[in-house]
TIDREN-926113 format. One record per atom (N, C-alpha, C, CB): residue in one letter; atom name; x, z, y. Coordinates in nm, 4 decimals. Atoms other than C-alpha are relative to their C-alpha. Glycine has a CB too. Layout:
(a,CA,(X,Z,Y)),
...
***
This chain:
(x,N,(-0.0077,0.1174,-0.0879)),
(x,CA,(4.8324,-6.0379,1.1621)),
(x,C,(0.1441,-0.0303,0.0370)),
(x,CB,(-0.0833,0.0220,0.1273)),
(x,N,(-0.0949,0.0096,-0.0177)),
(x,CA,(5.1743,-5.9898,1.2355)),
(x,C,(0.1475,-0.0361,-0.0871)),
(x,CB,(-0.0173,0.0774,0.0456)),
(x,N,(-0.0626,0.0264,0.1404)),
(x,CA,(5.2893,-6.0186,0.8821)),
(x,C,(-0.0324,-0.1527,-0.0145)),
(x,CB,(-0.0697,0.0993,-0.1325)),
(x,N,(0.0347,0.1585,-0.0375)),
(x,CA,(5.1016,-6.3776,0.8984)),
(x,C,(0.0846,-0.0867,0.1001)),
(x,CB,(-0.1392,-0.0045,0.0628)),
(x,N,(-0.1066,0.1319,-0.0882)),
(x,CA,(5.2886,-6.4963,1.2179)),
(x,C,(0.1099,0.0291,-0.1095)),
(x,CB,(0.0702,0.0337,0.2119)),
(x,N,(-0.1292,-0.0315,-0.0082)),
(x,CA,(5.5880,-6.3761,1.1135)),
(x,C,(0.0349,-0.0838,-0.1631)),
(x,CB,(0.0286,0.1876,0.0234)),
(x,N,(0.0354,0.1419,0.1291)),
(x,CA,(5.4966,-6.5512,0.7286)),
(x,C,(0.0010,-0.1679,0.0576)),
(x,CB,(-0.1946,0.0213,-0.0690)),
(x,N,(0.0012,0.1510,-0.0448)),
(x,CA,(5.3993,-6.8874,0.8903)),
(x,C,(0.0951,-0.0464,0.0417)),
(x,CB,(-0.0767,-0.0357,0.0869)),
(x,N,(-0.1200,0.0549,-0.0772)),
(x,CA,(5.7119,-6.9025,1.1284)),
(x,C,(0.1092,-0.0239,-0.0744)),
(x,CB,(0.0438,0.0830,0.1023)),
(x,N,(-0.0855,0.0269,0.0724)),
(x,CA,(5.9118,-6.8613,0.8561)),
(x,C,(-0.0044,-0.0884,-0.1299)),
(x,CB,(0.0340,0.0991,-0.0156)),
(x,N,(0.0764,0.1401,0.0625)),
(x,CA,(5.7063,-7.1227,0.6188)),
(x,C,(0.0602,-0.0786,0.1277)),
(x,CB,(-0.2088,-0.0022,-0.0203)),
(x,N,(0.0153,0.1103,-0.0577)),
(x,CA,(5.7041,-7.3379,0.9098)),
(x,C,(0.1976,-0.0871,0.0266)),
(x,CB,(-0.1033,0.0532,0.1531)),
(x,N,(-0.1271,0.0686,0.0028)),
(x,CA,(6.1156,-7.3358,0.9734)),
(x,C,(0.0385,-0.0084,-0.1333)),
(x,CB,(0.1045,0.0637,0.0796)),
(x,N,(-0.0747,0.0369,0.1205)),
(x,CA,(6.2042,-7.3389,0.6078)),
(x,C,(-0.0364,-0.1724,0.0063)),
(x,CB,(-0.0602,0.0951,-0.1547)),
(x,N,(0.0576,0.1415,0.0525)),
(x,CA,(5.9366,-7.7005,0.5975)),
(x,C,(0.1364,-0.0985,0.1066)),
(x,CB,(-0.2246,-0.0331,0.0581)),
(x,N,(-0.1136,0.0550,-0.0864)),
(x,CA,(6.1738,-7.7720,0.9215)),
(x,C,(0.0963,-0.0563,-0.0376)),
(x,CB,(0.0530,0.0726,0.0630)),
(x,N,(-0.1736,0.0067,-0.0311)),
(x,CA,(6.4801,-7.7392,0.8165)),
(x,C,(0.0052,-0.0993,-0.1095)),
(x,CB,(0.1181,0.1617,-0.0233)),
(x,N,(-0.0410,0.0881,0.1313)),
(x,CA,(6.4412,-7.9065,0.4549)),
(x,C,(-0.0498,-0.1554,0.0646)),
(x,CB,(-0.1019,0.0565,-0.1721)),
(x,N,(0.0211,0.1714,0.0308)),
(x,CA,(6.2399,-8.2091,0.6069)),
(x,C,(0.1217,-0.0515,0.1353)),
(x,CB,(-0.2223,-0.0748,0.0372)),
(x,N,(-0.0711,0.1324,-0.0688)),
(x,CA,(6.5527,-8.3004,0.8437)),
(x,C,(0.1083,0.0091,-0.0786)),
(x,CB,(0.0390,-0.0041,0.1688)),
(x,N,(-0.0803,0.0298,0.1428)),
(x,CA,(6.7929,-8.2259,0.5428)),
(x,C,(-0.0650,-0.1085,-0.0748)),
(x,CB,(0.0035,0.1309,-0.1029)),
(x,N,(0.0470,0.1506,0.1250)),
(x,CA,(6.6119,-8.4899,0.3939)),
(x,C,(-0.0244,-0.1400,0.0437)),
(x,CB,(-0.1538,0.0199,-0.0777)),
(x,N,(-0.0272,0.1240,-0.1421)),
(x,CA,(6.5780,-8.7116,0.6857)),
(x,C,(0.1437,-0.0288,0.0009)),
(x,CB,(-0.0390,0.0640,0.1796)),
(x,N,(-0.1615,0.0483,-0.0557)),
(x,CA,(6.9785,-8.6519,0.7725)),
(x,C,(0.0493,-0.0893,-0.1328)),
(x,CB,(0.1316,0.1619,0.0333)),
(x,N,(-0.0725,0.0543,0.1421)),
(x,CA,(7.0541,-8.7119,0.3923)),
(x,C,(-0.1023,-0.1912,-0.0155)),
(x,CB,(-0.0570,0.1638,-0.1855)),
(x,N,(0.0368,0.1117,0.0137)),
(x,CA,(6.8132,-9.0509,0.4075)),
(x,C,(0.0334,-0.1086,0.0914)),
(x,CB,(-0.1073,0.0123,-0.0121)),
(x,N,(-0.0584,0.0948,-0.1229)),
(x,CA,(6.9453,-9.1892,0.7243)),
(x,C,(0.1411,-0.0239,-0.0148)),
(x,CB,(-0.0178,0.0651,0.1475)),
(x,N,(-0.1335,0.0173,0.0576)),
(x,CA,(7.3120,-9.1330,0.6011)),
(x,C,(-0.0081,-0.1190,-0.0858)),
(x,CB,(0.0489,0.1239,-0.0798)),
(x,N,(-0.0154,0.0474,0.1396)),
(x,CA,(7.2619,-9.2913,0.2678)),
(x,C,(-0.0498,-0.1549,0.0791)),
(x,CB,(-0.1120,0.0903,-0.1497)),
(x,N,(0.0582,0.1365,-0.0670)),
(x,CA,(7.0580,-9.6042,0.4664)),
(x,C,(0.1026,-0.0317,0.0458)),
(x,CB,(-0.1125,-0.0049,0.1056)),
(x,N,(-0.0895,0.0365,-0.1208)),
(x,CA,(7.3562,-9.6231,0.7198)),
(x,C,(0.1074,-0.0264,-0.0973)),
(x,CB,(0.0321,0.1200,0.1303)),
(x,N,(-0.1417,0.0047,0.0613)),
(x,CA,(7.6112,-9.6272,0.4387)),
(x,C,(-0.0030,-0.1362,-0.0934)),
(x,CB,(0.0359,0.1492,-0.0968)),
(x,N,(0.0605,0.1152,0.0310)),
(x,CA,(7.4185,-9.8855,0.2233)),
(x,C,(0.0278,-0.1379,0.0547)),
(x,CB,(-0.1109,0.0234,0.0201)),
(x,N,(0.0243,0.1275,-0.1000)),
(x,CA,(7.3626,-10.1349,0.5300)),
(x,C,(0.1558,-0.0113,0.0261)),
(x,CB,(-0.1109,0.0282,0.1600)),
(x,N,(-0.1437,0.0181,-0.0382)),
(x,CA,(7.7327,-10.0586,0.6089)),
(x,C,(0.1281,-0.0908,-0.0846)),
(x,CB,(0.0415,0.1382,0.0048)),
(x,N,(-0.0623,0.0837,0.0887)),
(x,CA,(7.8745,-10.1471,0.2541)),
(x,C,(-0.0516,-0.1629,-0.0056)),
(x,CB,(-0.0180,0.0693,-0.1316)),
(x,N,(0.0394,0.1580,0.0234)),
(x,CA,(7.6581,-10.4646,0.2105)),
(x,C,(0.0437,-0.0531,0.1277)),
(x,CB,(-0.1707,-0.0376,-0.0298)),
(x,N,(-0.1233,0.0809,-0.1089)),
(x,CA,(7.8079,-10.5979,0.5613)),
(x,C,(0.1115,-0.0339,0.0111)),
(x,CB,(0.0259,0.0351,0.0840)),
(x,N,(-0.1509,0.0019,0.0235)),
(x,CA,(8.1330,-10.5083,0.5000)),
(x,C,(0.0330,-0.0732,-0.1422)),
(x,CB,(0.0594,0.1591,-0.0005)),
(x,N,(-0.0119,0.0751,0.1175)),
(x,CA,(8.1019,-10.6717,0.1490)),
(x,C,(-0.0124,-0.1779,0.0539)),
(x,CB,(-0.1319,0.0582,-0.1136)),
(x,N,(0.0104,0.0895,-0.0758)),
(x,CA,(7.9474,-10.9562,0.2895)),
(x,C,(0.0936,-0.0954,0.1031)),
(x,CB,(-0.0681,0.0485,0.0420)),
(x,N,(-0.0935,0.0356,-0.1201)),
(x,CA,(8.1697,-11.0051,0.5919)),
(x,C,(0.1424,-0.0477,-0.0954)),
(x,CB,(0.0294,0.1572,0.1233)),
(x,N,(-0.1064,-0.0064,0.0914)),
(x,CA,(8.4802,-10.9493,0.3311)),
(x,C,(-0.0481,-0.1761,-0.1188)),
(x,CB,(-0.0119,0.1981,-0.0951)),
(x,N,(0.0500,0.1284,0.1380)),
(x,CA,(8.3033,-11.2241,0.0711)),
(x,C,(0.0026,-0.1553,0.0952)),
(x,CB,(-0.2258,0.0367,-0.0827)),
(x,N,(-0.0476,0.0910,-0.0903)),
(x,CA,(8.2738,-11.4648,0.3580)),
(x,C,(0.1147,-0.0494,0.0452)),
(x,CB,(-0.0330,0.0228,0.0741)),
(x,N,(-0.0923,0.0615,-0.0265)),
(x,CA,(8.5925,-11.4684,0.4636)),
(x,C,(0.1202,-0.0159,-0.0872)),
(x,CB,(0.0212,0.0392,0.0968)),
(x,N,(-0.1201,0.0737,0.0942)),
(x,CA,(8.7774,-11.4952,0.1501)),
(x,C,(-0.0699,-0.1267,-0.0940)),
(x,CB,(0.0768,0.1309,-0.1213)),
(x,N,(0.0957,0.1671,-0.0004)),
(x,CA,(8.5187,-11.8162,0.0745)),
(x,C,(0.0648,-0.0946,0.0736)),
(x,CB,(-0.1609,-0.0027,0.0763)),
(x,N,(-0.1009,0.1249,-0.0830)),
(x,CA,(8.6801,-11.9509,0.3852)),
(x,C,(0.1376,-0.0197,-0.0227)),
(x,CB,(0.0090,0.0197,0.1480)),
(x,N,(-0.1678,0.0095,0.0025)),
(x,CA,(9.0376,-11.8689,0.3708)),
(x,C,(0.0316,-0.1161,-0.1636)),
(x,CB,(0.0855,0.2169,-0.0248)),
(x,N,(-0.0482,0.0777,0.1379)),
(x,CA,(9.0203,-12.0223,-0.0353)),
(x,C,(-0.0875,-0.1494,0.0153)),
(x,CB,(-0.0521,0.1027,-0.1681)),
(x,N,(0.0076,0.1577,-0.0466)),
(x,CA,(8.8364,-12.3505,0.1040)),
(x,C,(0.1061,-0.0570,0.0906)),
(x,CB,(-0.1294,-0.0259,0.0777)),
(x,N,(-0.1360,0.0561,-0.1529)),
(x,CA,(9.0854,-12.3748,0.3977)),
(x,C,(0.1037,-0.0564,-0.0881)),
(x,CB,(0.1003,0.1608,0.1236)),
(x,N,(-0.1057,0.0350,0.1391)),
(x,CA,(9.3525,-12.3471,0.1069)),
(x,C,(0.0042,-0.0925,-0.0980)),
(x,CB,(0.0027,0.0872,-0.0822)),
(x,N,(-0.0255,0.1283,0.0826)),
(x,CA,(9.2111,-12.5765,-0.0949)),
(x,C,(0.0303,-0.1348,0.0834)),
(x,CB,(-0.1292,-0.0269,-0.0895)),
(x,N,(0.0374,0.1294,-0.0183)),
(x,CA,(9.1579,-12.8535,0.1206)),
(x,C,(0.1426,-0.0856,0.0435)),
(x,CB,(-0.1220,-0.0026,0.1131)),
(x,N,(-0.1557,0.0069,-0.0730)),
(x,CA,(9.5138,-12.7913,0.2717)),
(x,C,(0.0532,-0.0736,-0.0892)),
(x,CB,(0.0946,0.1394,0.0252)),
(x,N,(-0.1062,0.0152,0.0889)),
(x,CA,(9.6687,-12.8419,-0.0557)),
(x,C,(-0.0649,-0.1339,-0.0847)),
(x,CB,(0.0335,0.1498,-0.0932)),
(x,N,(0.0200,0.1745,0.0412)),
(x,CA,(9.4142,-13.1979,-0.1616)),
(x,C,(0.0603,-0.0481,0.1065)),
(x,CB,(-0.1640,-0.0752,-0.0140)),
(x,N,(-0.0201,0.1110,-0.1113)),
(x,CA,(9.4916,-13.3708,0.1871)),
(x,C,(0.1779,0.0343,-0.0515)),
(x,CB,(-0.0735,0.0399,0.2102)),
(x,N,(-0.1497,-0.0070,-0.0031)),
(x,CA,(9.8897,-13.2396,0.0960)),
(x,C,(0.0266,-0.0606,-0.1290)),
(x,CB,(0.0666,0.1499,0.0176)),
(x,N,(-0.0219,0.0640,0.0847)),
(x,CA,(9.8728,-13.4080,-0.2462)),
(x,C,(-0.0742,-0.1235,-0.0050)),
(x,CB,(-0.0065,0.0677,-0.0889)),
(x,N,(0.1158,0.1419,-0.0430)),
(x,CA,(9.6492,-13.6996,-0.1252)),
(x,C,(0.1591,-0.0598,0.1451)),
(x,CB,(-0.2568,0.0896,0.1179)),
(x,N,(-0.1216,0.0570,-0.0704)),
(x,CA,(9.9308,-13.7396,0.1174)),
(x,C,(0.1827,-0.0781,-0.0693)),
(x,CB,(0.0253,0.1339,0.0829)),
(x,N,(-0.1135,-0.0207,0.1443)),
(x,CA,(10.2375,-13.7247,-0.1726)),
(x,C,(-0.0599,-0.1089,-0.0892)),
(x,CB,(-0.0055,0.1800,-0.0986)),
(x,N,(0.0520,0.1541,0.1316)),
(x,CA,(10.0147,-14.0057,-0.4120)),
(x,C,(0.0347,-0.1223,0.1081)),
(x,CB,(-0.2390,-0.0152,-0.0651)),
(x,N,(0.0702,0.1248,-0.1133)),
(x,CA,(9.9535,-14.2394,-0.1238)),
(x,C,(0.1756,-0.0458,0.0072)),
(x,CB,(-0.1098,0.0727,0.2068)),
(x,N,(-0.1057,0.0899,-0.0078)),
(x,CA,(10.3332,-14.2242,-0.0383)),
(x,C,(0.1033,-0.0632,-0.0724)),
(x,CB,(0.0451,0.0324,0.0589)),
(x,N,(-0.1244,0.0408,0.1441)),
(x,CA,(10.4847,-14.2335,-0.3463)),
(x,C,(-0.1095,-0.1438,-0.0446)),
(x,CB,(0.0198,0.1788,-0.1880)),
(x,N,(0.0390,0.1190,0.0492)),
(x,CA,(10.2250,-14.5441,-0.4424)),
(x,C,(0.0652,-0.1325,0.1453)),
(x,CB,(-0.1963,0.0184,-0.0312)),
(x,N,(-0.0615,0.0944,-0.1323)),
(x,CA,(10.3536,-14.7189,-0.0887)),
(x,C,(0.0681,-0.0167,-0.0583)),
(x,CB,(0.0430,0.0289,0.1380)),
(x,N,(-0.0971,0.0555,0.0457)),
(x,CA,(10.6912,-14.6429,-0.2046)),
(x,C,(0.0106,-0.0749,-0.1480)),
(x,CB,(0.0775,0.0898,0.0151)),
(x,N,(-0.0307,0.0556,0.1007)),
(x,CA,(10.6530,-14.7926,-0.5371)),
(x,C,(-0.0402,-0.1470,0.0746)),
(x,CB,(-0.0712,0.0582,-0.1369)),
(x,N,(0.0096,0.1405,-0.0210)),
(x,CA,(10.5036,-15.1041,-0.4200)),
(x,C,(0.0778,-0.0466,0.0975)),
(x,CB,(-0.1216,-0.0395,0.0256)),
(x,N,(-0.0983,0.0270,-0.1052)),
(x,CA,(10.7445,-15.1326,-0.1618)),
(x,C,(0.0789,-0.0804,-0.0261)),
(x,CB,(0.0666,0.0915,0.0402)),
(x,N,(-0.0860,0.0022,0.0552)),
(x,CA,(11.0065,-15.1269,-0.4169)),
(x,C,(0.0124,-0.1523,-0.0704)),
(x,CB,(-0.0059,0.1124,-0.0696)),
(x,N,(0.0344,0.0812,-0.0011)),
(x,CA,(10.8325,-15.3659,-0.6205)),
(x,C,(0.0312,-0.1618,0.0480)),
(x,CB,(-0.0580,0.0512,0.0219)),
(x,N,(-0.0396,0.1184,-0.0569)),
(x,CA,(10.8216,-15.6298,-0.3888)),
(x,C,(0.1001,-0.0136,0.0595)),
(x,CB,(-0.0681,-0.0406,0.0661)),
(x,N,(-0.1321,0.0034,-0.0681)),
(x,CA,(11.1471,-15.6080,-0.2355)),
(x,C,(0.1065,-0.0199,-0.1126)),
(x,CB,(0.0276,0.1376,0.0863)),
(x,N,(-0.1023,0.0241,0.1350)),
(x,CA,(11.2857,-15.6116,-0.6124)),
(x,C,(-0.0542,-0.1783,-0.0271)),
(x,CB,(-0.0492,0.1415,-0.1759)),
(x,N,(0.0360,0.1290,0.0438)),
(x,CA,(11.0613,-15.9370,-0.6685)),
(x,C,(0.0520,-0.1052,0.0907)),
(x,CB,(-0.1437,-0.0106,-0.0127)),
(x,N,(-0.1013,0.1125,-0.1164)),
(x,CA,(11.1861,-16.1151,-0.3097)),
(x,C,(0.1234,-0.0356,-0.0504)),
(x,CB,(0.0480,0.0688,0.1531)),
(x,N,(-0.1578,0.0024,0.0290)),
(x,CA,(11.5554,-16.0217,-0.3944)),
(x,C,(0.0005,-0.1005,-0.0999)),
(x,CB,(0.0737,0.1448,-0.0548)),
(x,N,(-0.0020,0.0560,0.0739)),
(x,CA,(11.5024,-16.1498,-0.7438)),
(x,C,(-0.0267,-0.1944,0.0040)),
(x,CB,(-0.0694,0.0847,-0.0553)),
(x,N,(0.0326,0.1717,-0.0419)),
(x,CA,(11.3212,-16.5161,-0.6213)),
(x,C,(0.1230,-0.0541,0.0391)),
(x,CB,(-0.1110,-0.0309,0.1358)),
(x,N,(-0.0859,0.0369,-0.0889)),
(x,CA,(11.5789,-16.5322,-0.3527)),
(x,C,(0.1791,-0.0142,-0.0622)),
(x,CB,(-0.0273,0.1107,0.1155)),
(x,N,(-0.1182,-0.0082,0.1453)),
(x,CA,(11.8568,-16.4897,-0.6230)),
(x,C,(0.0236,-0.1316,-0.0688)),
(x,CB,(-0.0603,0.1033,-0.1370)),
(x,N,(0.0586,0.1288,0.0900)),
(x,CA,(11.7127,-16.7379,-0.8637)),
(x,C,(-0.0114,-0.1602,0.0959)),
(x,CB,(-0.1830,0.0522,-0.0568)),
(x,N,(0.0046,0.1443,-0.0892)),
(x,CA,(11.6612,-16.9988,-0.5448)),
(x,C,(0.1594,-0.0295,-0.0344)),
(x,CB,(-0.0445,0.0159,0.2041)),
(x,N,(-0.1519,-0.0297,-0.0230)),
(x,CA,(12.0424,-16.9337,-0.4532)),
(x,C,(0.1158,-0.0555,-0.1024)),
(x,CB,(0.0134,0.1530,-0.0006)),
(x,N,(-0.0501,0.0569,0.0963)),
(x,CA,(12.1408,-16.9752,-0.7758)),
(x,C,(0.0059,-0.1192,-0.0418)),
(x,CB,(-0.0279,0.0410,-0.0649)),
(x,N,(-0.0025,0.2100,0.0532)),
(x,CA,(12.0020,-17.3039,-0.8689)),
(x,C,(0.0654,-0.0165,0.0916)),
(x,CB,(-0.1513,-0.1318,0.0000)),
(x,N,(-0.0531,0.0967,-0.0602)),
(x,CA,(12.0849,-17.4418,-0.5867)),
(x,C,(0.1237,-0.0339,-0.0291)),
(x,CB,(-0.0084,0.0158,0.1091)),
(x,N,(-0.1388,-0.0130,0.0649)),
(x,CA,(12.4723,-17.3717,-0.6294)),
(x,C,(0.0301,-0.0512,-0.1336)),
(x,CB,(0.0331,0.1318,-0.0083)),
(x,N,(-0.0213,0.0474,0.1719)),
(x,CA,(12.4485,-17.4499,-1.0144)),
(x,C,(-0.0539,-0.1795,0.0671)),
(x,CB,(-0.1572,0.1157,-0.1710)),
(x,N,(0.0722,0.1236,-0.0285)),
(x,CA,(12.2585,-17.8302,-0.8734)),
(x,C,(0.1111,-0.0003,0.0961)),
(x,CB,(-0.1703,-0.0112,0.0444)),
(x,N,(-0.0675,0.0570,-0.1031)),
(x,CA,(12.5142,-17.8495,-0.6179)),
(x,C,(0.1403,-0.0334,-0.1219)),
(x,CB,(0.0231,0.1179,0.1580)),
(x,N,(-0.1289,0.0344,0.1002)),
(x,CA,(12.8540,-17.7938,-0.8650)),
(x,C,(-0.0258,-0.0808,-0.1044)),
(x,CB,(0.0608,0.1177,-0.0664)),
(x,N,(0.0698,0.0993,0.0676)),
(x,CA,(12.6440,-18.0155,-1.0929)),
(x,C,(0.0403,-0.1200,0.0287)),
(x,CB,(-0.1254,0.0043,0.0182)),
(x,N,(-0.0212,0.1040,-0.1064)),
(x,CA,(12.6090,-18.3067,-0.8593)),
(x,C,(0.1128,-0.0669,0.0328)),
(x,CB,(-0.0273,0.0430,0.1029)),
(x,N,(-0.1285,0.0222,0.0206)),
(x,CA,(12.9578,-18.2789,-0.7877)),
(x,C,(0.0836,-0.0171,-0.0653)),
(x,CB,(0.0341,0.0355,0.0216)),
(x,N,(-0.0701,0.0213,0.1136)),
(x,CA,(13.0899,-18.2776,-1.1151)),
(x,C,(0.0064,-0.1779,-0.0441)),
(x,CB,(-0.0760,0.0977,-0.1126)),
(x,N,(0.0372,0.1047,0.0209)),
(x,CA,(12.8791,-18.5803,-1.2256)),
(x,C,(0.0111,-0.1081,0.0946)),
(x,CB,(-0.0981,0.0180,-0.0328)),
(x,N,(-0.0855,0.0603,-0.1022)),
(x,CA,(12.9778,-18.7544,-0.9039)),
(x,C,(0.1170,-0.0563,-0.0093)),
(x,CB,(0.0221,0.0705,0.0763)),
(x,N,(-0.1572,0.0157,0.0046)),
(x,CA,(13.3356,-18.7194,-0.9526)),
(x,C,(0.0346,-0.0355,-0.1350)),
(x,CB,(0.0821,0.1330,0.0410)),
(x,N,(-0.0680,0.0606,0.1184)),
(x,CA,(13.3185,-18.7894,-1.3256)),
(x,C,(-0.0468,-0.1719,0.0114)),
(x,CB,(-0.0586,0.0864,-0.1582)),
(x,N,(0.0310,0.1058,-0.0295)),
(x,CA,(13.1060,-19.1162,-1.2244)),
(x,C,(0.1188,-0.0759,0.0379)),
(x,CB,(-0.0921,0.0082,0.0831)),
(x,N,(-0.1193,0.0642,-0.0960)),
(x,CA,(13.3759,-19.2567,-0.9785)),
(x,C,(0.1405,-0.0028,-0.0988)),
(x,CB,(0.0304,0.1121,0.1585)),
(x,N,(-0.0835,0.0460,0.1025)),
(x,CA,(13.6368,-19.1943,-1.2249)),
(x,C,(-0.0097,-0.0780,-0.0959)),
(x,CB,(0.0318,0.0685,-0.0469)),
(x,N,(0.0782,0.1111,0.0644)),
(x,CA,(13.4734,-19.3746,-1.5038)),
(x,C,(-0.0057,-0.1514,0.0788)),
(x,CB,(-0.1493,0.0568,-0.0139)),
(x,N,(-0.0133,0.1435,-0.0898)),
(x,CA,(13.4039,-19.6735,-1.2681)),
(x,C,(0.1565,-0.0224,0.0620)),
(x,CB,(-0.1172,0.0076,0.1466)),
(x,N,(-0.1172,0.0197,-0.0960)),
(x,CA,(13.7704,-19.6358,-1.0919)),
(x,C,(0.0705,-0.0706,-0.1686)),
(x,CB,(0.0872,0.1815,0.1055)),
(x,N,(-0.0894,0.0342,0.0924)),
(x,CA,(13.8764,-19.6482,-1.4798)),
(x,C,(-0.0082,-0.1482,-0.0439)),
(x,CB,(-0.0158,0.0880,-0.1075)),
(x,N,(0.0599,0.1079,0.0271)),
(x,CA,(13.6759,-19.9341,-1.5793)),
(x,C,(0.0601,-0.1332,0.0546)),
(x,CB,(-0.1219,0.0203,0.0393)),
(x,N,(-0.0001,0.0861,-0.0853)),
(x,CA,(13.7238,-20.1439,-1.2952)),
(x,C,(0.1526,-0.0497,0.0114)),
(x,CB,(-0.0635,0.0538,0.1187)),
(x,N,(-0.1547,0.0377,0.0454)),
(x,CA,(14.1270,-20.1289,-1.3474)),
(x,C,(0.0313,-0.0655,-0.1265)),
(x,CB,(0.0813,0.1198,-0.0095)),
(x,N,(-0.0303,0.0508,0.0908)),
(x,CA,(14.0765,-20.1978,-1.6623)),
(x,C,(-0.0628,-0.1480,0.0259)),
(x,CB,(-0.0348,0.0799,-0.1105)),
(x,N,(0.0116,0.1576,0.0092)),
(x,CA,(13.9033,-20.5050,-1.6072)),
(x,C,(0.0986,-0.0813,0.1036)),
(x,CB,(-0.1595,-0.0439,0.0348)),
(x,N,(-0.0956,0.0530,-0.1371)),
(x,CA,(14.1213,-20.5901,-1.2690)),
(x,C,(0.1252,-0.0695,-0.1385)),
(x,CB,(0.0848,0.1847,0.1527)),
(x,N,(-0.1124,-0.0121,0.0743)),
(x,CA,(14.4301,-20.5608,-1.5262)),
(x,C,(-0.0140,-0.1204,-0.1510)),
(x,CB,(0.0085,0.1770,-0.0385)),
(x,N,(0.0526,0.0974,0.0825)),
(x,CA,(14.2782,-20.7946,-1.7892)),
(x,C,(0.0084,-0.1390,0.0696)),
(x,CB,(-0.1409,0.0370,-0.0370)),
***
């Protein structure tokens, strides 16, 4: 009878001891599991954000760079086409003015010549 306890007690702590070695080792391995996939997770999330943040930084910063370089071209543009009109007005006019004046002054001579000549006759 004493060989029995003393059998069972020592059956009973061996079943002990292995089923919380097998518990500690299943609650570890769970805790390490749940730990990596969070930390993966958490990690995967925030380099998702940081490389959207980055992108969007760098369209609105080349969406900014088209826009002003198409301003400045049309800027250019029309400030080359004004100049140019305003040129071309400028010009005639001056060319129609020394014109005017030419044909003016060759008129009056012509008639000044004329008119002596017939006076003189």
């Amino acid at each position: 009878s004493a060989t029995t306890s003393a059998r069972n007690s020592a059956t009973t702590s061996n079943i002990n001891s292995a089923t919380t070695s097998a518990l500690n080792s299943a609650s570890t391995s769970a805790l390490n599991s749940a730990t990596t996939s969070a930390r993966n997770s958490a990690t995967t999330s925030a380099m998702n954000s940081a490389s959207t943040s980055a992108r969007n930084s760098a369209t609105t910063s080349n969406l900014h760079a088209a826009t002003t370089s198409a301003i400045d071209a049309a800027t250019t543009s029309a400030l080359n086409s004004a100049t140019t009109s305003s040129y071309i007005a400028t010009s005639t006019s001056a060319i129609n003015s020394v014109t005017t004046t030419n044909l003016n002054s060759a008129t009056t001579s012509a008639l000044d010549s004329a008119t002596t000549t017939a006076l003189n006759s």
